[in-house]
C-alpha positions in Angstrom: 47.7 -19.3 -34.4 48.7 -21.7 -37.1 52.1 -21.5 -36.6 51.7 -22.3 -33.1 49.6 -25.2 -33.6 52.2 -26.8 -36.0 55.0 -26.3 -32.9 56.4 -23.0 -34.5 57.9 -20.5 -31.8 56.3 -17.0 -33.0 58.5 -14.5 -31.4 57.5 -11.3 -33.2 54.5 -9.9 -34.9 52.8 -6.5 -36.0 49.5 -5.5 -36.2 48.1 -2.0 -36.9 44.4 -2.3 -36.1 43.5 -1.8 -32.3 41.1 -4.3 -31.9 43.1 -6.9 -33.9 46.1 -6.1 -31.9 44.2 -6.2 -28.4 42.9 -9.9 -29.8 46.1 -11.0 -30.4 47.6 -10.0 -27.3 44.8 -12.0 -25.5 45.3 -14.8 -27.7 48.6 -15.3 -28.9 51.0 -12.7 -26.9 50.3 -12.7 -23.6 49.7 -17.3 -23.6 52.7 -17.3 -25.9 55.6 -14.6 -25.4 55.3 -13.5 -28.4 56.3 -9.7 -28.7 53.7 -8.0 -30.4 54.4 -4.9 -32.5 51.5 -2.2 -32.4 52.1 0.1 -35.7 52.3 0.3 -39.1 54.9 -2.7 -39.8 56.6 -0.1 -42.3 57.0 2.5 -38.6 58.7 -0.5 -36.8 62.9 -0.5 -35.7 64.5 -2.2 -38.9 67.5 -2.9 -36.3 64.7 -4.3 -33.5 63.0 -6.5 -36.3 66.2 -7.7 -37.6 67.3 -8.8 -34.3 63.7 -10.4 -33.4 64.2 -12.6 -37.1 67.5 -13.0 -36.5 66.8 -14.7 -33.1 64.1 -16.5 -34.4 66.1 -18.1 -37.2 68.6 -19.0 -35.1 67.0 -20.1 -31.8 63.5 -21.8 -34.3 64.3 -21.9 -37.4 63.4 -25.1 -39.8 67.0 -25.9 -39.4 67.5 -25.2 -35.6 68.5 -28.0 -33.1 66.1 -27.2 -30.8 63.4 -26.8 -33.1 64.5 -30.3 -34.4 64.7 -31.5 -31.2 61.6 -30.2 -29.6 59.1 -30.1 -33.2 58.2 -34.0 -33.1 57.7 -33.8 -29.0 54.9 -31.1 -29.8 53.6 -32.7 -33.0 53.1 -36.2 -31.1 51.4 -34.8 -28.0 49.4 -32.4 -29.9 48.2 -36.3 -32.2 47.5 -37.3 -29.0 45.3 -34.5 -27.6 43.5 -34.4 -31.0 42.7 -38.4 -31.1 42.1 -38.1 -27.3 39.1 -35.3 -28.0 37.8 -37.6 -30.8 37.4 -40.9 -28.2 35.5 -38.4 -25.6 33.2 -37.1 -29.0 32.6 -40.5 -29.4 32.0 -42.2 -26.2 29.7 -39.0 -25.7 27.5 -39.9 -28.6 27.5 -43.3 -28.1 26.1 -42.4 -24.7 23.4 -39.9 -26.1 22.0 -43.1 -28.6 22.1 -45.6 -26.1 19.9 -43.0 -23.5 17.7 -42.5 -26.4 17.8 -46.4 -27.0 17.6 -47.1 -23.3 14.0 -44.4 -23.0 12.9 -45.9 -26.2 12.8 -49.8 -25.2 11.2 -49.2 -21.8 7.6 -49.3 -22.9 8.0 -53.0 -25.1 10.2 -54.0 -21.6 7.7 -53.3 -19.6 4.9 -54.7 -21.8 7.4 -57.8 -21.8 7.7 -57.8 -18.3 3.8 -57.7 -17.5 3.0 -60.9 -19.7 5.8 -63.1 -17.8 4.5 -61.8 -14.7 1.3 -63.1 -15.9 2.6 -66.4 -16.5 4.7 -66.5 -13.5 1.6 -66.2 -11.2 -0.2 -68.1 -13.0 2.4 -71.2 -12.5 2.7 -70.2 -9.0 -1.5 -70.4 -8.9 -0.5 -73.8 -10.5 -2.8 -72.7 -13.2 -0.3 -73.5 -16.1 -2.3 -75.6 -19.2 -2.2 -79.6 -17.9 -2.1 -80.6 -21.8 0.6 -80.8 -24.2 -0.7 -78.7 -27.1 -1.1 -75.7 -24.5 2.2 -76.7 -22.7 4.1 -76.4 -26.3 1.9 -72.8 -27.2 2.8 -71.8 -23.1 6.7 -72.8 -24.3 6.2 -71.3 -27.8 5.6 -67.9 -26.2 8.1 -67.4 -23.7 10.7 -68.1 -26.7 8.8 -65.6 -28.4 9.7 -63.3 -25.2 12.8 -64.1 -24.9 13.7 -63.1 -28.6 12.2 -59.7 -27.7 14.5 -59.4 -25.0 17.8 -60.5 -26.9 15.7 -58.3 -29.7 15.8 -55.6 -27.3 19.3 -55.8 -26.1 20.6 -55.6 -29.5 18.8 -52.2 -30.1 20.4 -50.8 -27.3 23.7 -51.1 -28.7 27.5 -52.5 -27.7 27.3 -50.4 -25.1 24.9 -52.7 -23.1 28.0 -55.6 -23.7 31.0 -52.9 -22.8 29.7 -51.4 -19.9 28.8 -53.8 -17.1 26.5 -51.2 -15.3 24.5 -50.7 -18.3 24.1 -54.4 -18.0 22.7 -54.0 -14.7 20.6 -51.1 -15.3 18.5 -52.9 -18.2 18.1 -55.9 -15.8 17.4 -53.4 -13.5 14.5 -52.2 -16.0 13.6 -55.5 -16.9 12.7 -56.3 -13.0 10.9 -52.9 -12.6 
């Protein structure tokens, strides 16, 4: 399987052992065309073996034209597959910590959220403090609130900035 993952044709190959055999056909032979030999490799046709290496050399050898040709095509797309699986892992884990994030800054949201309520209705009461000292401690605490919330925000992460509905759904938490 090595071989095939490096963009090497495997034409041939002998294995004694059923099960190890049966494996390899489901593995290797049937996906791949490769001709699997089932015997002792010292019971196999010198003359069929010489023709399968022979073939191999000439058709996928290190110094064959189409190997050549075809070896950095395979080598570049299977790059790309492999740094294509390490984006998902990673936009996958990002999305587990920011869920666990998201879960873990509900409660101090919605503690947030209550007090502001409280000082909403109590401005649209028209009960807001008429003096300046409990004007400036009324002004002194919804700073302090909205440091929680930028607070907040940062804890859940770049995903929050990079992913406009995420946005939405922590205003959407924030209104709840």
């Amino acid at each position: 399987m090595a071989a095939i993952n490096q963009g090497i044709k495997v034409v041939a190959a002998v294995e004694m052992k059923p099960a190890a055999s049966e494996t390899y056909r489901l593995n290797i032979s049937e996906k791949f065309g490769t001709t699997l030999y089932e015997s002792d490799i010292a019971g196999v046709d010198p003359g069929a073996m010489a023709m399968a290496h022979f073939t191999a050399r000439r058709f996928f050898g290190s110094s064959s034209e189409v190997r050549k040709e075809l070896l950095p095509e395979v080598q570049a797309t299977r790059e790309k597959e492999r740094a294509d699986e390490a984006r998902r892992k990673v936009r996958s884990r990002k999305r587990r910590e920011f869920r666990k994030r998201l879960v873990d800054s509900q409660v101090p949201m919605a503690h947030l959220r209550d007090q502001l309520e409280t000082i909403a209705e109590a401005a649209r009461l028209g009960e807001l403090p008429s003096d300046e000292q409990e004007l400036t401690q009324l002004r002194d605490q919804l700073q302090d609130h909205q440091d929680v919330f930028h607070e907040i925000a940062e804890d859940l992460g770049s995903l929050v900035v990079d992913q406009p509905f995420l946005t939405g759904l922590v205003l959407q938490i924030w209104v709840i």
